[in-house]
N, C-alpha and C positions, 0 to 999 in steps of 0.2 A: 382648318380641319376640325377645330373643336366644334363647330355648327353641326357641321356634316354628318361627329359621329355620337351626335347629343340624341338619346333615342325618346327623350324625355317629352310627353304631350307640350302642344301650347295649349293658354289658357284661355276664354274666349276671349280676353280682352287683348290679348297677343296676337291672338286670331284676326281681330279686326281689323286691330292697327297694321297687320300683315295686308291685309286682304285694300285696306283705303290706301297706304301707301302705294302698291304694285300699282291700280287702278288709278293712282295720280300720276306716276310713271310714265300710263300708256299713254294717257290723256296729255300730258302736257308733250311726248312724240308724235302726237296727231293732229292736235291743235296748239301750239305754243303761242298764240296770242293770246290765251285766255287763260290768268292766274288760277287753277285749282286752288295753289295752299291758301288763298285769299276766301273761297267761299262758306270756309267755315265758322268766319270772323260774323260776329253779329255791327250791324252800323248804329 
């Protein structure tokens, strides 16, 4: 409940990190052979 009734902006970096998490979510329910949390890693 404290999320819910937190009326308080996010900050763009909260933003983002909101927006890449959801977005790896969907992605890893649509395609689960392909590691998203892996593409961020540099080789």
């Amino acid at each position: 409940m404290e999320v819910f009734n937190d009326s308080t902006a996010l900050t763009e970096e909260e933003l983002y990190d909101l927006r890449d998490r959801w977005a790896t979510c969907f992605l890893q329910l649509y395609n689960p052979e392909v590691d998203y949390d892996d593409a961020d890693e540099k080789d």
